[in-house]
N, C-alpha and C positions, 0 to 999 in steps of 0.2 A: 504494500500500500504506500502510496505515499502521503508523504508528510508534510505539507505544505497544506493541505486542506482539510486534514487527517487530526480532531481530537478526543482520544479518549477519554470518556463520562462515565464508565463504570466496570469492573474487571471482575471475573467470576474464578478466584485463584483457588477455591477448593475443586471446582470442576477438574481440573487437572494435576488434582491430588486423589480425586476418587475415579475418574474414568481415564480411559486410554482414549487419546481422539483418533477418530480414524477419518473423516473425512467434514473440512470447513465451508460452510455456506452463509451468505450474503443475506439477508433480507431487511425487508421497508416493514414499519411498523405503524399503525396507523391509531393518531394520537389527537387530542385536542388542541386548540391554542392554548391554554392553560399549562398541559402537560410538557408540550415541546419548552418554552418560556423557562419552567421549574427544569426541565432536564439540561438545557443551556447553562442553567445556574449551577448545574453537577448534581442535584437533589435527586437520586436514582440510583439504586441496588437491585444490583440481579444476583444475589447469595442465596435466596431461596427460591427461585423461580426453576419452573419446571414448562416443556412443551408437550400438544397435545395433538392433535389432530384429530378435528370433527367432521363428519360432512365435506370433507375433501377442502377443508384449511385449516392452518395450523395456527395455535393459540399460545400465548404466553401469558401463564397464572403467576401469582407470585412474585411479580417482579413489581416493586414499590418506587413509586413517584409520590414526594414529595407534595402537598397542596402548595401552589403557587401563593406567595404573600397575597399578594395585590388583587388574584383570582377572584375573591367574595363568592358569587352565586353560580357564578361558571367552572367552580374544582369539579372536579368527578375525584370519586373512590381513589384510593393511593394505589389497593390492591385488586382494582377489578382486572377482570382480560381483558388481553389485548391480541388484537387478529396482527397477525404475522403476514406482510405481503412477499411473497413467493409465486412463482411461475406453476402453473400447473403439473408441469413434467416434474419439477424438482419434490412440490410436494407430495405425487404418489411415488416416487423413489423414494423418498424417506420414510413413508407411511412402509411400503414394501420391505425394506431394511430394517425397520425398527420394532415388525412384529418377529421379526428372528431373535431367538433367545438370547440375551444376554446387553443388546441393544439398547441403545434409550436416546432421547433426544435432550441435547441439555443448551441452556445459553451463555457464550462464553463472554462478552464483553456488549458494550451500550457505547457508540461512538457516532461521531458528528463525521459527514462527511460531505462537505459544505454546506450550504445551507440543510442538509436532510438527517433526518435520526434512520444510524440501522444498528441493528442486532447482527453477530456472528455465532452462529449457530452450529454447532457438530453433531455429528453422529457420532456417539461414541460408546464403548465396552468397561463394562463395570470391572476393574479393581479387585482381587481378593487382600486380603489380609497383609500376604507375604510380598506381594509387588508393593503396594504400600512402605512397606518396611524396606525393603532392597532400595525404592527412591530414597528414601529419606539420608539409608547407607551412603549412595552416590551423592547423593546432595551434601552432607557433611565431608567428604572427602573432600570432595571439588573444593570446599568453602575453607578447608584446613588446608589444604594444597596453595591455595590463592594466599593465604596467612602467611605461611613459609616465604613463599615470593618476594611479595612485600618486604618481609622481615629481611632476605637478604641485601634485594636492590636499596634496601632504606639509606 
């Protein structure tokens, strides 16, 4: 992506401590003036949200917007759905893929990309126990490795 028009509003860093991503997609969410306003201001967590797929579109629960200060009688819910805009094709490929076991649809980040709000969105495989632990192994290595470094070039 680039980065010149490119800011991120919100990062979903447990998603990629509990799943494996396998494959990243793009979509447009469709919001109020209220909502977009409070999301520009950064007022937006996707840590608990979850996707669905009804009726051949796909939904995001769970994901909190902030009420706009200024909003008054125009907020909507922090926590209602929100529809997912995606292409037809992409959304029964994921529908297809995500009733295989072990699958799930999660959302990884909430990002401005010029004037527009999208969601990145994965297909990804749940995690046992032990990968869990093995990350975290490589993760502290990497981060003790990098210490060392430091500590010599210093």
């Amino acid at each position: 992506m680039s980065t010149d028009n490119y800011k991120l509003i919100a990062n979903n860093k447990k998603a990629y401590h509990e799943y494996f991503i396998e494959d990243k997609y793009e979509a447009g969410i469709e919001l109020f003036g209220t909502e977009v306003k409070s999301i520009r201001m950064g007022q937006c967590s996707v840590k608990e949200a979850f996707l669905r797929i009804e009726k051949g579109e796909m939904w995001i629960y769970g994901m909190h917007i902030n009420p706009y200060e200024k909003g008054n009688i125009f907020n909507k819910d922090p926590l209602r759905p929100k529809k997912l805009l995606l292409h037809k094709v992409e959304t029964r490929k994921l529908l297809a893929k995500s009733t295989e076991a072990g699958y799930t649809l999660v959302p990884l980040q909430v990002y401005l990309k010029g004037s527009l709000v999208k969601v990145e969105i994965a297909l990804a495989k749940g995690k046992k126990l032990y990968d869990k632990r093995a990350d975290i192994a490589a993760k502290d290595a990497k981060r003790e490795i990098q210490r060392e470094f430091k500590a010599r070039n210093f």
